[in-house]
C-alpha positions in Angstrom: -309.9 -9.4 49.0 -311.9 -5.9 48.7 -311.2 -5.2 45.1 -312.2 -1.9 43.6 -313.1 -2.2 39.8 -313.3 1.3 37.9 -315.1 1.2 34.2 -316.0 3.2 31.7 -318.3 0.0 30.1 -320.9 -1.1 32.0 -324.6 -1.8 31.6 -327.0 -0.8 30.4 -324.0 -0.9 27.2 -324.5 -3.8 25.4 -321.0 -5.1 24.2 -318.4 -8.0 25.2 -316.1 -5.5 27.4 -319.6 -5.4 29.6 -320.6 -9.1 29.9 -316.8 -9.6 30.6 -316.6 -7.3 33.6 -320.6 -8.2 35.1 -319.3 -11.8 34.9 -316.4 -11.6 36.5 -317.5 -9.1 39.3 -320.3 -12.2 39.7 -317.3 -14.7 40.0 -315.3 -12.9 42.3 -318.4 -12.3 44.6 -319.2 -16.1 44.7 -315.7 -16.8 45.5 -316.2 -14.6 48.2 -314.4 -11.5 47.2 -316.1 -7.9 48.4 -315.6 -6.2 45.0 -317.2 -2.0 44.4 -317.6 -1.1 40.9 -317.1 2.2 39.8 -319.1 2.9 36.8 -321.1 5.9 34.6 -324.5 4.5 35.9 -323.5 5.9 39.3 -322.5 9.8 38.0 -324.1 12.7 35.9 -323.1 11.4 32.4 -322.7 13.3 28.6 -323.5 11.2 25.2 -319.9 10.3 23.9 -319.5 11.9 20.6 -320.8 10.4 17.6 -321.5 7.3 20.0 -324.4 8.5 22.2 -325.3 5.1 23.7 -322.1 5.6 25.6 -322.3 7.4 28.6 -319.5 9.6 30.0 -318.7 10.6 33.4 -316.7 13.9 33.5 -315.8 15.8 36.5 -316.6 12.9 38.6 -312.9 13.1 39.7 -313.7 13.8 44.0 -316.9 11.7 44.0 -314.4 8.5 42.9 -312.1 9.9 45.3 -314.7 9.4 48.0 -315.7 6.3 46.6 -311.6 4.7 47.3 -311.9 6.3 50.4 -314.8 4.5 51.9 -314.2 1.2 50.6 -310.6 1.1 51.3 -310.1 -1.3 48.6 -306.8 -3.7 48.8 -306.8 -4.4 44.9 -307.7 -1.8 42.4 -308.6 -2.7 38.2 -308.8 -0.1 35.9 -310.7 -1.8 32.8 -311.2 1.4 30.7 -309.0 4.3 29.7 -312.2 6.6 29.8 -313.3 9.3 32.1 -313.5 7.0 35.0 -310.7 5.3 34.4 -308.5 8.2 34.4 -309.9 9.2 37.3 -308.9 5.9 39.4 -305.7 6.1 37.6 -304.7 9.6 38.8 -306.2 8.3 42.6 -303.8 5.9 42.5 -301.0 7.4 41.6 -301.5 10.3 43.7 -301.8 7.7 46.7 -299.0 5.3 45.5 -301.8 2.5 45.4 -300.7 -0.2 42.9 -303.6 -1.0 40.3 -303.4 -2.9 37.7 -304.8 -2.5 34.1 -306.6 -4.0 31.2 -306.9 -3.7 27.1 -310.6 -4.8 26.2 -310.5 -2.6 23.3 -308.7 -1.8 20.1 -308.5 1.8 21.0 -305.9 3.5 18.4 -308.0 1.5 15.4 -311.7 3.1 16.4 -310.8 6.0 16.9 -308.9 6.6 14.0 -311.9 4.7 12.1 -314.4 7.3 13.1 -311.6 10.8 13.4 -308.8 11.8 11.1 -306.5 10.7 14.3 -303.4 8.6 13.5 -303.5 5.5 14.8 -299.7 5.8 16.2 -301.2 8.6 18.3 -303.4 6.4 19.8 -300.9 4.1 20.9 -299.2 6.7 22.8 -301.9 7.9 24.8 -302.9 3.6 25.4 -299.1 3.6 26.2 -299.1 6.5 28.6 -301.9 5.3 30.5 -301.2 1.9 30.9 -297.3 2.7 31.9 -297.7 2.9 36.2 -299.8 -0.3 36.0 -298.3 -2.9 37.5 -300.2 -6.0 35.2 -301.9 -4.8 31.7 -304.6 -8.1 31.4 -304.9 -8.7 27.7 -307.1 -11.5 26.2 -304.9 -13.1 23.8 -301.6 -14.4 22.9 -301.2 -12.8 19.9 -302.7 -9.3 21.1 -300.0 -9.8 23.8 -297.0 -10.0 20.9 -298.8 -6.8 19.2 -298.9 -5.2 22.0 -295.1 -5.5 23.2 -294.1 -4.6 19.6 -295.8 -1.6 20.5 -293.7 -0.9 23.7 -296.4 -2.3 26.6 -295.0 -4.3 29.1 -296.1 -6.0 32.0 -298.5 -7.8 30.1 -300.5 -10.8 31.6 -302.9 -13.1 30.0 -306.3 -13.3 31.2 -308.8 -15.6 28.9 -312.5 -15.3 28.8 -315.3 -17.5 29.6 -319.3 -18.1 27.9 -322.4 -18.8 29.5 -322.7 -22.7 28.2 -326.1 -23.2 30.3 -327.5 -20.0 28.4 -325.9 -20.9 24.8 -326.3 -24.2 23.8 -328.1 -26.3 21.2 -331.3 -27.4 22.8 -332.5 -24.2 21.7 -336.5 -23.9 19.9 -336.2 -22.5 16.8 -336.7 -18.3 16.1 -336.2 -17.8 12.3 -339.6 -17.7 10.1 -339.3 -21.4 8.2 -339.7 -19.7 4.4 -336.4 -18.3 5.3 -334.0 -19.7 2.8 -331.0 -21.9 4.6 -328.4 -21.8 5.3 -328.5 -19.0 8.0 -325.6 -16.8 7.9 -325.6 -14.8 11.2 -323.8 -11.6 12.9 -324.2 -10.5 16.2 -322.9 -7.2 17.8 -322.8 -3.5 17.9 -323.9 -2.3 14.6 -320.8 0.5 13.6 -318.0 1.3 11.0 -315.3 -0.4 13.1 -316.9 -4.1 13.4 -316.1 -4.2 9.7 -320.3 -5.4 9.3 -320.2 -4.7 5.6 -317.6 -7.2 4.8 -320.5 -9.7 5.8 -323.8 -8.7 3.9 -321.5 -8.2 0.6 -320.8 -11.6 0.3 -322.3 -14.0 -2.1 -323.7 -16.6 -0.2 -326.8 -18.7 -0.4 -329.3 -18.1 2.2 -329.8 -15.7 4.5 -327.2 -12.8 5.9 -328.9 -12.2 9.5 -327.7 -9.5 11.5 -329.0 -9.0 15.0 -327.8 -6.1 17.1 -327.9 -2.2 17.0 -325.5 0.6 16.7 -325.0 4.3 14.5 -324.5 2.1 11.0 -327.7 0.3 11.3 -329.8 2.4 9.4 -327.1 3.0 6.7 -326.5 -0.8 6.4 -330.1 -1.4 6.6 -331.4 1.0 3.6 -327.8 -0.1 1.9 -328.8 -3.7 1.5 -332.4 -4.6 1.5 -331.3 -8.3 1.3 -330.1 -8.8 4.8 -332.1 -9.5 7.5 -331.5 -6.6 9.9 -333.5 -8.0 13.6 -332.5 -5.0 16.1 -330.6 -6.1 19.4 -331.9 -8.9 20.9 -330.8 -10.1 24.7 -331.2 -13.2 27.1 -333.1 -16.3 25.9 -333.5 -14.6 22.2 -330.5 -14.1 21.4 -329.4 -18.0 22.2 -332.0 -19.0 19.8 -330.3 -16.3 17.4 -327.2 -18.7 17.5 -328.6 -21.6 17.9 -331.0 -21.6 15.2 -328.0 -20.2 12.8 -325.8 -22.4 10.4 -323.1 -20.3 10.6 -321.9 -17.4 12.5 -319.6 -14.8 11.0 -317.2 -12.5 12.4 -316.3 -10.3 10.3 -314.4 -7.9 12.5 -310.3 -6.9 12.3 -310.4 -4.8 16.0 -311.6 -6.6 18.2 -309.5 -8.0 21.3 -311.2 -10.9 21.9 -314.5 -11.2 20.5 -316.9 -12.8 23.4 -319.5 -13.7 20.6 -317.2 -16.2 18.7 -317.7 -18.7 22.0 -321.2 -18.1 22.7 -321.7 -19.0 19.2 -319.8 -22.3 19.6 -321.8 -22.9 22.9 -324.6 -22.9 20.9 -323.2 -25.2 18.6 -323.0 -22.9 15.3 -319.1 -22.6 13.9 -318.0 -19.7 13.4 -316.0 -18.1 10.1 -313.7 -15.3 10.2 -310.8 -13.6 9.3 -307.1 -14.1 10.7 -307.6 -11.2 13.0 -307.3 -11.1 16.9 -309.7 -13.6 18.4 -310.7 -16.0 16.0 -306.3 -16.8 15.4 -306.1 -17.7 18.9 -309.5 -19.5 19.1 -310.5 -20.7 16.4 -307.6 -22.5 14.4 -307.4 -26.7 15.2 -310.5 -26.4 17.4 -313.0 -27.8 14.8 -315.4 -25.1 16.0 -314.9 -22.9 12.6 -312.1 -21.7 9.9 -311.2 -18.5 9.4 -309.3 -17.1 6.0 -308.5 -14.0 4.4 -311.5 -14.6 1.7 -314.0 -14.9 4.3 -316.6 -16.7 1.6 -314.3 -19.5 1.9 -314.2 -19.6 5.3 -317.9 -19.4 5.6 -318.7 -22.1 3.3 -315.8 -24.5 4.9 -318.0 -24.0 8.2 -320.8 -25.6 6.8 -319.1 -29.1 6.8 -318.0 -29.1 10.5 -319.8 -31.3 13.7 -322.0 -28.8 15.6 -321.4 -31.3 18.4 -317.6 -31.3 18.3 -318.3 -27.1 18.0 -320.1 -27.2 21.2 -317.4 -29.7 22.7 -314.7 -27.0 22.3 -316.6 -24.1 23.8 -317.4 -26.2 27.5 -313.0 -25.9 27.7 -314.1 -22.0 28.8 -315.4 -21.5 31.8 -316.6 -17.9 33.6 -315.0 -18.8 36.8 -311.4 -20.1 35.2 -311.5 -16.9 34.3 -312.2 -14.8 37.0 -309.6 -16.7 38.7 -307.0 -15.7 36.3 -307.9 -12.3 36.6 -307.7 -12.7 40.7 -304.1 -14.1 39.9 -303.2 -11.0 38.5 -303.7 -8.7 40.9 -301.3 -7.0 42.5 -303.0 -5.8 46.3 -301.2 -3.8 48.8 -299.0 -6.3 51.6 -301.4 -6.6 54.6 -299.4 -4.2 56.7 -298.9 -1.7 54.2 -302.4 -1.5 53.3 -303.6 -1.1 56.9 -301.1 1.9 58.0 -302.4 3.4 54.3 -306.1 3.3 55.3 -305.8 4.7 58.8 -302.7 7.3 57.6 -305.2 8.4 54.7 -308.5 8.7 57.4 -306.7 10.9 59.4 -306.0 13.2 56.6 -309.5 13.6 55.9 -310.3 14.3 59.4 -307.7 16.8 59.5 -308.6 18.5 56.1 -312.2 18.7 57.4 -311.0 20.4 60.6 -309.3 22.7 58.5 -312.0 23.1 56.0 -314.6 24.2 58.9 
């Protein structure tokens, strides 16, 4: 298929929504799919406020326009409800294209964590834009119930994968040895709504680790001298950052998914949490962590599981088991249909441009 993929979240963004999307597009491709992304990297961009390491593509509304009408896509996926993804959403609607959708991100809860914005207002707008599409992808079971409780429909599953030849065990060692064990780590954007604090408050022995960067870091940092604050860290690194850990927590209560839970396991290191989206569907009767509403209990009950049976349960997820699901659901234009579209909607341009001259 030619699948068109519009995002708001893409590189050089550091996040799960990101290494979800590049991995799948790489899936997709090797199946031997022709997939164009449409993504901030390829427009002018503005900071997003109070989140300037977010990039937003305003007015880029004809230049996507062009984009559909040159690569004549027969699926479109709208992963984002940004800029972009408003643009592709209007395109298809204006053009009757079917497209289908996707919830990456706990939208109503950060905003309303960073504005005085209800979070029922949130929902609307997340309602409102995900109405026309024809499959909203969601990670999770139990993000799936929320989600029709909140009046979504349509909604599909569509599970996510981890790199196990990148994260695993095997790893050399990257924490100085006169750190005191166990190694308590967190990985991820640095910022109000990933609930960080939760984590270096605790009374544990050790060492609190936190690897990653974001607009709390500095607070956090100056906050609590104790915690071992190591800046984002990417690639090889970062596998020895889980690997070299005894446990990772995840202290977070918005995310969708939460990518870094498996890589984690793939590196062998359970993982404690709370009873939030995510870790409920993952974690519990895997043996690959525990998750509580005391988190310090969950934390400490980690450190009695088998790292092998932890990276056991994280080779079940694969990358392209995923990107097949997400193939599965969507919903391209019938062959015949999609051909008298395409050549109806070139002659429109040509007569416009006649017009235009």
């Amino acid at each position: 298929m030619r699948i068109l993929l519009a995002t708001d979240a893409w590189e050089p963004q550091v996040n799960g929504v990101v290494r979800t999307l590049t991995r799948t597009v790489a899936e997709c491709r090797a199946m031997g799919h022709e997939v164009e992304t449409v993504t901030p990297d390829q427009f002018r961009t503005v900071p997003c406020p109070t989140y300037p390491e977010i990039r937003l593509a305003l007015g880029a509304d004809e230049e996507i326009r062009e984009r559909f009408r040159a690569f004549e896509p027969e699926a479109v996926h709208i992963a984002t409800e940004g800029p972009i993804g408003l643009a592709a959403r209007r395109i298809c609607l204006e053009w009757k294209l079917p497209f289908t959708t996707s919830y990456h991100t706990k939208f109503p809860e950060y905003v309303s964590a960073r504005f005085p914005v209800p979070v029922q207002v949130g929902y609307a707008y997340m309602r409102w834009f995900h109405k026309p599409s024809g499959r909203l992808m969601v990670a999770t079971p139990t993000l799936r119930d929320e989600l029709v409780k909140h009046g979504f429909r349509n909604v599909s599953p569509w599970t996510r994968g981890v790199d196990t030849e990148l994260f695993r065990p095997d790893r050399e060692p990257i924490y100085p040895a006169d750190w005191p064990r166990p190694i308590w780590l967190n990985v991820g954007r640095v910022a109000v709504e990933k609930n960080i604090e939760a984590f270096v408050e605790l009374d544990l022995p050790g060492t609190q680790v936190v690897v990653g960067d974001g607009p709390a870091r500095a607070e956090l940092e100056a906050k609590y001298p104790h915690v071992k604050f190591l800046g984002a860290r990417f690639g090889e690194e970062l596998a020895q950052c889980f690997a070299d850990a005894d446990v990772f927590v995840f202290p977070s209560w918005t995310d969708t998914f939460g990518l870094v839970i498996l890589e984690s396991m793939a590196a062998g290191t359970p993982v404690a949490a709370y009873p939030a989206h995510g870790p409920i569907d993952i974690i519990p009767g895997s043996g690959a962590g525990a998750i509580d509403d005391d988190l310090k209990t969950a934390c400490l009950e980690c450190l009695k599981l088998d790292r092998k049976q932890v990276r056991a349960y994280a080779e079940k997820f694969s990358w392209r088991s995923s990107a097949e699901e997400f193939v599965r659901n969507l919903q391209p234009h019938p062959e015949p249909e999609k051909t008298r579209f395409w050549r109806r909607l070139r002659r429109l341009a040509r007569i416009r441009r006649g017009v235009a001259a």
